[in-house]
C-alpha positions as protocol buffer text, in pm:
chain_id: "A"
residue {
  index: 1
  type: UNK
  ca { x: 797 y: 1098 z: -1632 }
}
residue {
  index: 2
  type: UNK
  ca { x: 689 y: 872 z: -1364 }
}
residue {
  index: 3
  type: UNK
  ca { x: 333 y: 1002 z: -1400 }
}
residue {
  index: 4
  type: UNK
  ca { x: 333 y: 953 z: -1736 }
}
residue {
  index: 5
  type: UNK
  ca { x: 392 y: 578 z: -1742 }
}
residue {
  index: 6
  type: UNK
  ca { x: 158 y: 572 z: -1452 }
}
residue {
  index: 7
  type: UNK
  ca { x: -127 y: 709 z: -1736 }
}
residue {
  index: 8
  type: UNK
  ca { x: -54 y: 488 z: -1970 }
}
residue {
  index: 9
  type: UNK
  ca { x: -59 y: 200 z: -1731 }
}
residue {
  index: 10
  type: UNK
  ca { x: -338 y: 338 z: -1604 }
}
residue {
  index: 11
  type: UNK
  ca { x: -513 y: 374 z: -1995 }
}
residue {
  index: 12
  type: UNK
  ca { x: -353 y: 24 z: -2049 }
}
residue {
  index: 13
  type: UNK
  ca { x: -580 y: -119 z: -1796 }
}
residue {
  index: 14
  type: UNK
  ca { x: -867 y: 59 z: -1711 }
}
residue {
  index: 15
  type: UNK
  ca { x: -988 y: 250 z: -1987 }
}
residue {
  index: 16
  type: UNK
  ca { x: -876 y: 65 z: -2279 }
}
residue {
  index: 17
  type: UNK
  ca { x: -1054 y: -260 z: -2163 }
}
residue {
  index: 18
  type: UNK
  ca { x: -1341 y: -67 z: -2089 }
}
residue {
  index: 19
  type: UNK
  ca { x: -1395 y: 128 z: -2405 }
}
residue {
  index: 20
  type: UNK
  ca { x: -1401 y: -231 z: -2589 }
}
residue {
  index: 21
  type: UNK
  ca { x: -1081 y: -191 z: -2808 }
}
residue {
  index: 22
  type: UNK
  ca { x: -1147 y: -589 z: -2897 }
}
residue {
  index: 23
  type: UNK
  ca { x: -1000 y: -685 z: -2537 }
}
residue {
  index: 24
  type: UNK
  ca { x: -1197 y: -1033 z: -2501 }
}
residue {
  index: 25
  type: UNK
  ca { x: -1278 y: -986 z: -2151 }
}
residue {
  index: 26
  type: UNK
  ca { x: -1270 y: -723 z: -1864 }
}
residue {
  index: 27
  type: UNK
  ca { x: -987 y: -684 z: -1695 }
}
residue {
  index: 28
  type: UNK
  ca { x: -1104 y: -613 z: -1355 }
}
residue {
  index: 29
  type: UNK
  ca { x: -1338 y: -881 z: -1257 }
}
residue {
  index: 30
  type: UNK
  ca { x: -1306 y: -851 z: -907 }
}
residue {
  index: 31
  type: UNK
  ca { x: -1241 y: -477 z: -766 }
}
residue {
  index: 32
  type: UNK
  ca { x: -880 y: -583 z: -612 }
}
residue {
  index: 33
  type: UNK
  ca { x: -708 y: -527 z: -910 }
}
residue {
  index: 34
  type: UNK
  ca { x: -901 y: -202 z: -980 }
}
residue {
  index: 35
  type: UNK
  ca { x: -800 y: -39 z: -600 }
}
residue {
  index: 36
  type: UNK
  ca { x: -435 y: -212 z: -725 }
}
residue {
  index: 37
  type: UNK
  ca { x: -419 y: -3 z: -999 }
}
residue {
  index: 38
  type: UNK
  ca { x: -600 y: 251 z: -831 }
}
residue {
  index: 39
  type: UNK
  ca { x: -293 y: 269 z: -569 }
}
residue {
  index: 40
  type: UNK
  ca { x: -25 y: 229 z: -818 }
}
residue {
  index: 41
  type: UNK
  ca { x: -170 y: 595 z: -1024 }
}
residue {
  index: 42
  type: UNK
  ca { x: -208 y: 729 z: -696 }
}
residue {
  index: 43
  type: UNK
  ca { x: 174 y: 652 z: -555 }
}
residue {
  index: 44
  type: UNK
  ca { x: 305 y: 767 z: -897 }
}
residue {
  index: 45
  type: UNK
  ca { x: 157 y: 1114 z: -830 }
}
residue {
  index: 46
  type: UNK
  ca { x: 280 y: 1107 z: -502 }
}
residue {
  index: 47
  type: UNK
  ca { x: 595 y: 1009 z: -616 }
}
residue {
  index: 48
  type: UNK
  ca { x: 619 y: 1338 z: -872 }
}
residue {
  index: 49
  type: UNK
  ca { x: 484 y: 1516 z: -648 }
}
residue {
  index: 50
  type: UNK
  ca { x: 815 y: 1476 z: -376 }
}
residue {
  index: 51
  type: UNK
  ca { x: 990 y: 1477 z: -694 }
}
residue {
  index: 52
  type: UNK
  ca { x: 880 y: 1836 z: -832 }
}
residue {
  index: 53
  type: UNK
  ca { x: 899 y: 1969 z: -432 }
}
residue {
  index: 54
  type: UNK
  ca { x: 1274 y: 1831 z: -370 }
}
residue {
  index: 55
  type: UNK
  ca { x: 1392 y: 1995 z: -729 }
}
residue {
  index: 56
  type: UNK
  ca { x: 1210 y: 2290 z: -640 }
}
residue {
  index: 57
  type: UNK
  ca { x: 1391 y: 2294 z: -276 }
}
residue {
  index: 58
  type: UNK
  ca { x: 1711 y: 2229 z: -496 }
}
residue {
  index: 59
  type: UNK
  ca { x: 1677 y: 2559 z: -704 }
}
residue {
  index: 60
  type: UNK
  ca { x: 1597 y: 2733 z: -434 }
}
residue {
  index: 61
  type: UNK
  ca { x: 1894 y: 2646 z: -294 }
}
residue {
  index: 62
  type: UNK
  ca { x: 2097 y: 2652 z: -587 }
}
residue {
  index: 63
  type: UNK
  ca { x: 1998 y: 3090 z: -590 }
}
residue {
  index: 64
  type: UNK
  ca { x: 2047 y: 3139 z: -275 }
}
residue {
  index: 65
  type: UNK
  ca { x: 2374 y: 3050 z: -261 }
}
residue {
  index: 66
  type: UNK
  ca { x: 2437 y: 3244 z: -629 }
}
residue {
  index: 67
  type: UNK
  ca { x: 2316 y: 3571 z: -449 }
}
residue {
  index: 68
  type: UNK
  ca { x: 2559 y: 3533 z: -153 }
}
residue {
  index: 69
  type: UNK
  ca { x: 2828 y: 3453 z: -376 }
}
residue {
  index: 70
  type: UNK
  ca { x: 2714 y: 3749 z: -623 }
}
residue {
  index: 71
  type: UNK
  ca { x: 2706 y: 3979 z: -338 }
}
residue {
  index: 72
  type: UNK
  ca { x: 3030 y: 3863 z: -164 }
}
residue {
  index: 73
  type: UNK
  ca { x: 3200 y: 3920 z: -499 }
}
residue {
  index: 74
  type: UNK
  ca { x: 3078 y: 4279 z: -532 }
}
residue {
  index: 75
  type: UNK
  ca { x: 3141 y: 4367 z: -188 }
}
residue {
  index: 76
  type: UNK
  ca { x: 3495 y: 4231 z: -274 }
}
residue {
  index: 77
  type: UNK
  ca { x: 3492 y: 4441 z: -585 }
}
residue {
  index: 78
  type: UNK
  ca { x: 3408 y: 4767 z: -395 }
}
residue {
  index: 79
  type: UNK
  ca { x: 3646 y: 4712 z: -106 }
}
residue {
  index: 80
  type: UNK
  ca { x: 3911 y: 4696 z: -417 }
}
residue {
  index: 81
  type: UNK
  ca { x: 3773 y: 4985 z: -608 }
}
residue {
  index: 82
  type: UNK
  ca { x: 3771 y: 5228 z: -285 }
}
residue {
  index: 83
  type: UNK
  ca { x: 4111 y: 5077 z: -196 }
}
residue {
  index: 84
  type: UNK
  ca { x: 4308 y: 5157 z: -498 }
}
residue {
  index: 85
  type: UNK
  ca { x: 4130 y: 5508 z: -570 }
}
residue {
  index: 86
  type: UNK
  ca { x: 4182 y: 5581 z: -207 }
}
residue {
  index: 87
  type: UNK
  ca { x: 4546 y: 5586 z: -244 }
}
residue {
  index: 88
  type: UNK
  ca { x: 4581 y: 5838 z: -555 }
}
C-alpha cells in the first residue's frame, strides 16, 4: 500500500506536471526537489520491500510450527491407537 501512495505521489509530482495537465509552472525548478522525490519513491520500495520479506519470514514461521504441531498430534494419535489395540 505504501508503494502505492508512493506512485501516486510520485505521478502527482513528476509526471503530471510534466505531461502539461494545465499545471502553470514546473514543479521541479531546481533538481533538489526532484532527488527529494526521487528518495521518497525509492524509501517507499524499500519500505515494502522489508515489509513483503518480514510477512514472508512470518508465514514461514507460522507452517513450521503447524507441521510440528501436526506431527506431534499424530505421533500422539498413534501412540494411542497402538496402546489401546495392544491391550485386546
Amino acid at each position: 500500500m505504501k508503494t502505492l501512495g508512493a506512485f501516486a505521489t510520485f505521478a502527482a509530482l513528476v509526471i503530471l506536471p510534466i505531461s502539461g495537465c494545465g499545471y502553470p509552472h514546473h514543479a521541479f525548478r531546481d533538481r533538489s526537489e526532484f532527488r527529494r522525490a526521487h528518495e521518497d519513491f525509492r524509501r517507499a520500495g524499500w519500505e515494502a520491500r522489508e515489509e513483503l520479506r518480514r510477512a514472508r519470514q512470518d508465514v514461514q514461521r507460522e507452517l513450521r510450527q503447524a507441521r510440528e504441531d501436526f506431527r506431534r498430534e499424530m505421533r500422539q494419535a498413534h501412540r494411542e491407537l497402538r496402546d489401546e489395540f495392544g491391550r485386546w
